[in-house]
N, C-alpha and C positions, 0 to 999 in steps of 0.2 A: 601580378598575382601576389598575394601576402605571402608570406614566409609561413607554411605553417608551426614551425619549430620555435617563432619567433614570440608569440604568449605564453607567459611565463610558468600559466596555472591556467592550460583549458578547463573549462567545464566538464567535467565527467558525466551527467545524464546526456547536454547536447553529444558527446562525444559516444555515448553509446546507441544513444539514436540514431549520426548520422551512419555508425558501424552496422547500426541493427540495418537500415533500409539498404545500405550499397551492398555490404556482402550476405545478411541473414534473410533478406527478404521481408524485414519486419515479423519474424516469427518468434524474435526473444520480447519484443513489447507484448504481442500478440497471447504469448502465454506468462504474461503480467509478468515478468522478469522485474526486480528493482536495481538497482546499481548504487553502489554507495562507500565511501572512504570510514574507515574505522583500523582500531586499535587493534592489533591480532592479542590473542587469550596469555599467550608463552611469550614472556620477551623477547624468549630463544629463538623465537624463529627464524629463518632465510628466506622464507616464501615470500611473493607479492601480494600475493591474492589467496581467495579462497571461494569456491560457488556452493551454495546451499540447496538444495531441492526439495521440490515437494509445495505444500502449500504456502509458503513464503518466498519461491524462491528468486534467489537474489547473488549477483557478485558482489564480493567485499574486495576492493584494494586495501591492501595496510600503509598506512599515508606514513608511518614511521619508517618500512623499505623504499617508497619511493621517493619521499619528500626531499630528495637532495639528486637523484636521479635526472636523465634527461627527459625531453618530452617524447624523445621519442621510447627508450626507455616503458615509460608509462603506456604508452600506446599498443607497443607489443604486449607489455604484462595484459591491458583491457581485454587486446585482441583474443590470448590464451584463453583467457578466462572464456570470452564469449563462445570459444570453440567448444570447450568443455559444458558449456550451458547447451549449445545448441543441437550436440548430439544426445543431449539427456533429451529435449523438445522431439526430437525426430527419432528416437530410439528409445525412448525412453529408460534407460539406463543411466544410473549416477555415475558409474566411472567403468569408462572404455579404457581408462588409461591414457596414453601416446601412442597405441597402433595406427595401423593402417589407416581407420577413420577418419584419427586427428587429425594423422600428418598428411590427408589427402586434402583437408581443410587449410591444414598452414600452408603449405605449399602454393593452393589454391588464390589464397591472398597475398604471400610474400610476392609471388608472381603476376598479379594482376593487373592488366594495364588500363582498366577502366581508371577516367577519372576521378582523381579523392583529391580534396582540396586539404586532405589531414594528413595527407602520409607523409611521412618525415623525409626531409630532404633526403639522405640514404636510402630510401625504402624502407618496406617491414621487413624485420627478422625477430619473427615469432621461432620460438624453441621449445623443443619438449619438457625444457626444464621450468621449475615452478621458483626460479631465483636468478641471477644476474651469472652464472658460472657458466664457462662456454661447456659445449655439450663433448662429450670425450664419448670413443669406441669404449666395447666393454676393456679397459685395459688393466680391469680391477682384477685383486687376487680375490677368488672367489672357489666356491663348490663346482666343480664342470658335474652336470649333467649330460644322458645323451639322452636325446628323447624316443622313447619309442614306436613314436609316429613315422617320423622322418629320418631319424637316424642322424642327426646332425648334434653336434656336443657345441653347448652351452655354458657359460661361464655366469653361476648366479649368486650375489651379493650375499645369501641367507641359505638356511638348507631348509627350502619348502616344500620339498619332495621334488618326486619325476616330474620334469615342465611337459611331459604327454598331458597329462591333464589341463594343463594354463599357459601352454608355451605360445597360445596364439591368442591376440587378445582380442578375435572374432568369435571364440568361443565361448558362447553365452548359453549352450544349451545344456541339456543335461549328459549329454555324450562326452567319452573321456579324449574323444579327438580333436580337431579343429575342422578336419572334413574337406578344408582349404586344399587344393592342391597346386595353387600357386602362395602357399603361404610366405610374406613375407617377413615374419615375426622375427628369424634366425637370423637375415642379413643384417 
């Protein structure tokens, strides 16, 4: 069997195709998704990627974050990316965020044992983050809220008010709850 880790510079459409039919089902072709390597706008950035929606839409990798990167590297940032497109395709929503959805998606594929002829010798390790930094608990000095839903205090980076409004990021409606009563937003 080839090494998948071992081409230097996969293909990025073959590579999101062969991602779209094994884990999406062919629903990111299907709602004409494009894929494509480009220049992020801020030299500033740290992010890999970025997904656009709507009538264009498309993932961008920034080939200046990954171009020294490993393949596999590259393959998680894809994979991120495609999670965030495909829950816009089936929910249509632009951003869910990293909740429960996501991480039922990443999880979903870091874990999968079907055969991929592309998964990197290690496996996937797709993360909620949108850059190469390992993902840390909240261990940030931050605002503690408690919320007034659940009653559980929160440590948040910005003062955005009470997270009762937004602390669960299943909360799409117009209600100031989550509703959730297995919410896992807090853990």
């Amino acid at each position: 069997m080839a090494d998948p880790d071992a081409d230097e510079s996969p293909d990025l459409w073959q590579l999101f195709c062969h991602y779209d039919r094994l884990y999406f089902r062919g629903e990111l072709d299907a709602a004409a998704f494009a894929v494509e390597w480009a220049y992020p706008r801020m030299r500033t950035t740290t992010c890999f990627g970025s997904c656009s929606f709507g009538d264009l839409s498309k993932i961008i990798l920034y080939e200046p974050m990954l171009q020294w990167r490993t393949n596999a590297d590259m393959k998680n940032a894809l994979l991120h990316l495609m999670i965030h497109a495909i829950i816009f395709v089936k929910h249509g929503m632009k951003n869910l965020g990293h909740g429960p959805v996501f991480r039922d998606w990443m999880d979903a594929i870091n874990t999968c044992t079907a055969e991929d002829l592309m998964r990197p010798t290690g496996g996937y390790r797709i993360t909620t983050t949108h850059d190469f930094s390992e993902e840390k608990s909240c261990n940030i000095q931050g605002i503690p809220w408690k919320c007034e839903w659940c009653g559980v205090t929160l440590l948040r980076a910005t003062n955005l008010g009470p997270p009762s409004d937004s602390c669960c990021i299943e909360n799409v409606s117009e209600d100031a709850t989550c509703g959730n009563m297995l919410c896992q937003w807090h853990k």
